[in-house]
C-alpha positions as CSV (number, residue, x, y, z in Angstrom):
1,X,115.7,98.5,94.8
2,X,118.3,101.3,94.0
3,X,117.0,101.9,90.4
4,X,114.1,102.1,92.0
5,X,115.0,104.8,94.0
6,X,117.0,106.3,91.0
7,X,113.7,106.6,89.6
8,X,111.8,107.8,92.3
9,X,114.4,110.6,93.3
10,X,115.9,112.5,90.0
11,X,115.7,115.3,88.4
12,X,113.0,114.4,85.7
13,X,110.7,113.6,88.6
14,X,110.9,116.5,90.3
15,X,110.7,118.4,87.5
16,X,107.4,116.5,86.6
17,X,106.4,117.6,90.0
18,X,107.1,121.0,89.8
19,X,104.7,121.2,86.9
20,X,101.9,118.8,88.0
21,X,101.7,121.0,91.3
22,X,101.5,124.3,89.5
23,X,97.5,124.1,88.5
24,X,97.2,122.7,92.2
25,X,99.1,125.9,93.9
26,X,97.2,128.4,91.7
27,X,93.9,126.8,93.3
28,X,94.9,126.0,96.9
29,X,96.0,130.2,97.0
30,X,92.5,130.8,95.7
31,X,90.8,128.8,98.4
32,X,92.7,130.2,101.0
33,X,91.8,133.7,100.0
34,X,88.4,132.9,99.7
35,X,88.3,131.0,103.0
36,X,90.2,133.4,104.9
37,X,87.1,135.6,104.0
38,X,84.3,133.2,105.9
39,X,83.6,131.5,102.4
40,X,84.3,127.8,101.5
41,X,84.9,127.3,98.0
42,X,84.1,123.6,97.1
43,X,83.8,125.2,93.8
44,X,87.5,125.1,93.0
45,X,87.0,122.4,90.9
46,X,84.8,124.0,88.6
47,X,86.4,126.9,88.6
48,X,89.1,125.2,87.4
49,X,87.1,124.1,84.6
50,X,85.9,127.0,83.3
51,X,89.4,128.4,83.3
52,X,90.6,125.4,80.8
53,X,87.4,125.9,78.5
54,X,87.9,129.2,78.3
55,X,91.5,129.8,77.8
56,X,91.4,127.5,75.2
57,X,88.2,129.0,73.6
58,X,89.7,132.5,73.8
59,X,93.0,131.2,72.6
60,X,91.3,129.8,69.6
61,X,90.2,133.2,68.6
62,X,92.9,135.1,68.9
63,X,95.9,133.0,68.3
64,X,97.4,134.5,71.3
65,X,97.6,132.2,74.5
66,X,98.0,135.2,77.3
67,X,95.0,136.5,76.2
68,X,93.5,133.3,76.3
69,X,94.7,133.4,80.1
70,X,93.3,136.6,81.1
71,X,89.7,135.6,79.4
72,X,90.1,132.2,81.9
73,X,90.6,134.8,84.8
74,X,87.4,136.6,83.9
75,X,85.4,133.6,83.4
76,X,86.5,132.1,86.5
77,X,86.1,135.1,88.1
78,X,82.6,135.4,87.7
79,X,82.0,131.7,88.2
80,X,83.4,133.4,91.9
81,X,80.9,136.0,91.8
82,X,78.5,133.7,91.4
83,X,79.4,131.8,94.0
84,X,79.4,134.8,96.5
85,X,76.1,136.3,95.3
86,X,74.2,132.8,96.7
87,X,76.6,132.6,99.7
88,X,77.3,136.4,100.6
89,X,73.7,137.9,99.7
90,X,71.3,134.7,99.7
91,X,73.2,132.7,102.6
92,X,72.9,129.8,101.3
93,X,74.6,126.4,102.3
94,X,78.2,127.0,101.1
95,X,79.4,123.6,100.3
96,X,75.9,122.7,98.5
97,X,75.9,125.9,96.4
98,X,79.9,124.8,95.5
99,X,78.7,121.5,94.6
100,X,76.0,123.0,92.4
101,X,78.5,125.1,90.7
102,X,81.0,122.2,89.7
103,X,78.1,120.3,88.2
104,X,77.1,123.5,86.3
105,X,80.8,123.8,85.2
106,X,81.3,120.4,84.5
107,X,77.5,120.4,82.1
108,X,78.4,123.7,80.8
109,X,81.8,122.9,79.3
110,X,80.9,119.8,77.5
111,X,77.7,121.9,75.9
112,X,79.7,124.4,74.3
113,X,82.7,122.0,73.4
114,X,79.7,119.9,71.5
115,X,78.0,123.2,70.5
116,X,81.1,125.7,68.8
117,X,83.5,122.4,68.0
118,X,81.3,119.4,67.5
119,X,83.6,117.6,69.7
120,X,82.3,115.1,72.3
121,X,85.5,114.4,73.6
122,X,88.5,117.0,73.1
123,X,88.8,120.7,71.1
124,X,91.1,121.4,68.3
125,X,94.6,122.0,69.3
126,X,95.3,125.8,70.1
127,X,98.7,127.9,70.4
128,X,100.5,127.3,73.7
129,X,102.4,129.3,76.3
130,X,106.0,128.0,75.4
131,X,108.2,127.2,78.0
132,X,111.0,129.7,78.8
133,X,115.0,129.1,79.8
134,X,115.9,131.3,83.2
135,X,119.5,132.3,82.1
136,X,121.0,131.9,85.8
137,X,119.2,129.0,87.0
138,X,120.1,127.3,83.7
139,X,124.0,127.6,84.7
140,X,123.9,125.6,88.2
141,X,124.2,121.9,87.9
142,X,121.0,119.5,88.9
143,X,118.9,122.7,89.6
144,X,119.0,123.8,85.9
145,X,117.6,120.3,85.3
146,X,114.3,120.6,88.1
147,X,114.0,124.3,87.6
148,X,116.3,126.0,84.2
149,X,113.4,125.5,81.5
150,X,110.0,125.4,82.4
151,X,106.5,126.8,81.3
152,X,105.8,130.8,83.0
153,X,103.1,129.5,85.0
154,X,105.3,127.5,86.6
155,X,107.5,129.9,87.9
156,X,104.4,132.6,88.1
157,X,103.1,129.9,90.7
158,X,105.7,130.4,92.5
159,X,105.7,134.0,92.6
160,X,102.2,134.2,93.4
161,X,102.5,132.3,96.4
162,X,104.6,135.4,97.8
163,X,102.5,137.4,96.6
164,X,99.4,136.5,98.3
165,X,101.5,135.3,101.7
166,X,102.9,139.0,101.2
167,X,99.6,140.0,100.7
168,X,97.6,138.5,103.6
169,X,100.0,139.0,106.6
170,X,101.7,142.4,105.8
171,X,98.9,144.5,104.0
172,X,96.1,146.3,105.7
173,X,93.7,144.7,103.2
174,X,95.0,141.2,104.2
175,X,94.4,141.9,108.3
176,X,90.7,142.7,106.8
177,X,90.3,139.5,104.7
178,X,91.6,138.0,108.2
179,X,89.1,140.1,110.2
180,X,86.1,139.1,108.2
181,X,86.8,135.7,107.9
182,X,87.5,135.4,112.1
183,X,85.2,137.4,113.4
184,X,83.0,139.5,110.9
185,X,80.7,141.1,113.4
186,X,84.4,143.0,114.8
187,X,85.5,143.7,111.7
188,X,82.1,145.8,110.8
189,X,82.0,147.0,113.8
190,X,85.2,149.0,112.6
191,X,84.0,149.9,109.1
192,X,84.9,146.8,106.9
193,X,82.5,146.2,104.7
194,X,82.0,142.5,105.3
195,X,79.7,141.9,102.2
196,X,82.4,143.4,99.7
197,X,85.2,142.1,101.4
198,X,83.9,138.4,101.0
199,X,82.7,139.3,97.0
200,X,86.4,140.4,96.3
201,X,87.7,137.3,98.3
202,X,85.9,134.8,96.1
203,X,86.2,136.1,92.7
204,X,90.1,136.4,93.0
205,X,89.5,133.1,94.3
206,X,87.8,132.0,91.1
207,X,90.4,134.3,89.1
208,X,93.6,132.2,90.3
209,X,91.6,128.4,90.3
210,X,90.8,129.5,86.5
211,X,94.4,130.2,85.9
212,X,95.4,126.7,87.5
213,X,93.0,125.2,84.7
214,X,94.7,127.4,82.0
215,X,97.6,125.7,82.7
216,X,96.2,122.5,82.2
217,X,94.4,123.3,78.8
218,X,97.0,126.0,77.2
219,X,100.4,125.1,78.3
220,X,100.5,121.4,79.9
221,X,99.0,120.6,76.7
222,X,97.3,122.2,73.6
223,X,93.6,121.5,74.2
224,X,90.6,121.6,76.3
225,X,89.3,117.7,77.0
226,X,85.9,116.7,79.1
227,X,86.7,116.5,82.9
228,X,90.4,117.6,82.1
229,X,90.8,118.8,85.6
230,X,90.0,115.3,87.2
231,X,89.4,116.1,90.4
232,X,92.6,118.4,90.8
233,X,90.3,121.0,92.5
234,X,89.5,118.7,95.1
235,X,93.2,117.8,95.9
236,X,93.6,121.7,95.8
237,X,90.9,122.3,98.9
238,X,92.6,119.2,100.7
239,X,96.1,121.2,99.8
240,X,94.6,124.2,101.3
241,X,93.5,122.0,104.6
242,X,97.2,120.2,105.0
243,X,98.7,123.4,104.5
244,X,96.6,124.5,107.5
245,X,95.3,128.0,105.7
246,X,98.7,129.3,104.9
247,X,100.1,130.0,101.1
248,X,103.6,128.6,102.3
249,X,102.0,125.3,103.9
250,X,100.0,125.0,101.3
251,X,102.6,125.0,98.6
252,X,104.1,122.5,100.5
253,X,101.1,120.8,100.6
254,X,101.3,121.2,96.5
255,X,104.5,119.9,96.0
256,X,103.8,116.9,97.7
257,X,100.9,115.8,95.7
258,X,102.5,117.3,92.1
259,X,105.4,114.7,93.0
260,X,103.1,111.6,93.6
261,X,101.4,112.5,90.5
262,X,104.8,112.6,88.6
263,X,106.0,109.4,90.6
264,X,102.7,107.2,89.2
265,X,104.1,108.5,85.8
266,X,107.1,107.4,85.9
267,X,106.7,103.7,88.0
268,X,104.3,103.4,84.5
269,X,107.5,102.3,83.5
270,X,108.5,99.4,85.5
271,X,106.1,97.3,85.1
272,X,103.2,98.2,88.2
273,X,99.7,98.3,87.0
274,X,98.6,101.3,85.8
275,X,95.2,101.3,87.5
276,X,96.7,101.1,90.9
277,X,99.1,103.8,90.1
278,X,96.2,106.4,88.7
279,X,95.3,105.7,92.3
280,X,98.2,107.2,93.8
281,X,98.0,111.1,93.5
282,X,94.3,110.5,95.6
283,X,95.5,108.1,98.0
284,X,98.8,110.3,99.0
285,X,95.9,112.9,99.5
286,X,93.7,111.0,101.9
287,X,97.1,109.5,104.1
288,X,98.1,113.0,104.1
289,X,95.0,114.1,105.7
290,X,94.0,111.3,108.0
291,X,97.4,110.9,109.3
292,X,99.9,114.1,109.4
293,X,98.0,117.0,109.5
294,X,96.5,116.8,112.6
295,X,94.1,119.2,114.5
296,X,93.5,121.7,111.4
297,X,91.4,124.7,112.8
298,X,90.3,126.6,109.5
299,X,88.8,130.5,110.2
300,X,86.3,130.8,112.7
301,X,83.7,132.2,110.7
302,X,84.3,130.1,107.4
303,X,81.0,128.7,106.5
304,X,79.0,131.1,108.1
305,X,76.4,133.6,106.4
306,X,77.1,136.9,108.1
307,X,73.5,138.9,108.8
308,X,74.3,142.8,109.1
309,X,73.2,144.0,112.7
């Protein structure tokens, strides 16, 4: 029982976790951006996809891996715009046309992995964000272990997520994105464009779920497989629902899943069937919604076309 729990609480774990949550908090921020805006983006998980494909086609290119992350930003991006032109101008069902849009993804990705690499399966390996040594946090015992030497996204997760907290409680643009997603008839009553406001909402959603699949493809590991995200878009929109709308909650939210991903790596090792532990990241994700979240009231207006007038 106590190696057990040696395994289950040390460093190598939680730095594991720290790097399974990362794609996870880059696509819980998006959703909470683009649901603080009235819009529900079941399309994380496609976004996501297209952000892997893309940052690994781009980096393929060019040889240069940032590059490859800024083309992933685009792409998912307009994967967002997409989303909000159906949504925003067309009004149509939100979850269905997010559905629609991770089955695109999903078709899309495989086609041009067949079509440019003849691969039905996995790309060539590509150039990869190396990970980076922080010079302080490298000098204090246990945390240099958990947080010294890890990839940039890693720690650019972490920034981000005070960024966009900064971002929707203490900027004038954020009490709009707040506005429109409560009560949009107010907020245009005021002068906020509504329609904008939710366009610009979902594609930086789509921008930051693309980077969370960069991750995956260009600096977890060195190529773009079928399906790579496996349903981490998903667990992202439940992250965004534990962590009740909020970036801090919902890096909580993050953590909590990146560390039952890393645990069902490492009890690989002691024997457990692997099966049941590929199981575990989705089942901590279901108990954490049926049983500690409670009454989680999203925005008012989330889900709901706005008509002008």
């Amino acid at each position: 029982m106590g190696d057990l729990l040696a395994m289950m609480f040390n460093t190598t774990v939680f730095a594991a976790a720290l790097r399974m949550a990362t794609p996870l908090i880059f696509a819980a921020l998006g959703g909470i951006i683009s649901e603080r805006s009235g819009v529900v983006n079941i399309a994380l998980e496609g976004m996501m996809l297209t952000g892997s494909f893309t940052a690994m086609f781009v980096t393929h290119l060019t040889g240069l891996p940032w590059v490859g992350a800024l083309g992933a930003m685009a792409a998912g991006a307009l994967m967002g715009l997409l989303h909000a032109l159906f949504c925003v101008r067309y009004r149509s069902n939100q979850v269905v046309t997010g559905t629609a849009i991770n089955i695109f993804a999903g078709g899309l990705t495989v086609f041009l992995l067949r079509h440019f690499f003849g691969s039905a399966g996995t790309s060539p390996q590509v150039t990869v964000i190396k990970d980076i040594t922080i010079p302080v946090l490298s000098q204090i015992p246990w945390v240099d272990k958990v947080l010294g030497r890890q990839n940039p996204l890693v720690y650019l997760a972490f920034v981000a997520v005070a960024v966009v907290h900064v971002v929707i409680y203490k900027t004038p643009w954020g009490l709009r994105l707040r506005a429109v997603g409560e009560h949009p008839q107010a907020a245009d009553t005021v002068g906020v464009n509504v329609y904008r406001m939710r366009y610009t909402a979902v594609a930086i959603s789509g921008a930051l779920a693309a980077l969370g699949g960069t991750y995956l493809s260009i600096a977890h590991l060195s190529r773009f497989s079928e399906g790579m995200t496996a349903g981490r878009g998903f667990i992202a929109l439940a992250a965004v629902i534990f962590g009740k709308w909020t970036p801090l909650g919902a890096l909580g939210a993050c953590l909590f899943f990146g560390y039952g991903d890393a645990l069902q790596m490492r009890l690989s090792d002691v024997g457990i069937p692997t099966q049941f532990l590929n199981m575990l990241p989705y089942v901590m994700t279901m108990v954490a919604l049926a049983g500690f979240i409670g009454k989680a009231v999203g925005p008012k207006a989330s889900g709901q076309p706005y008509i002008k007038g």
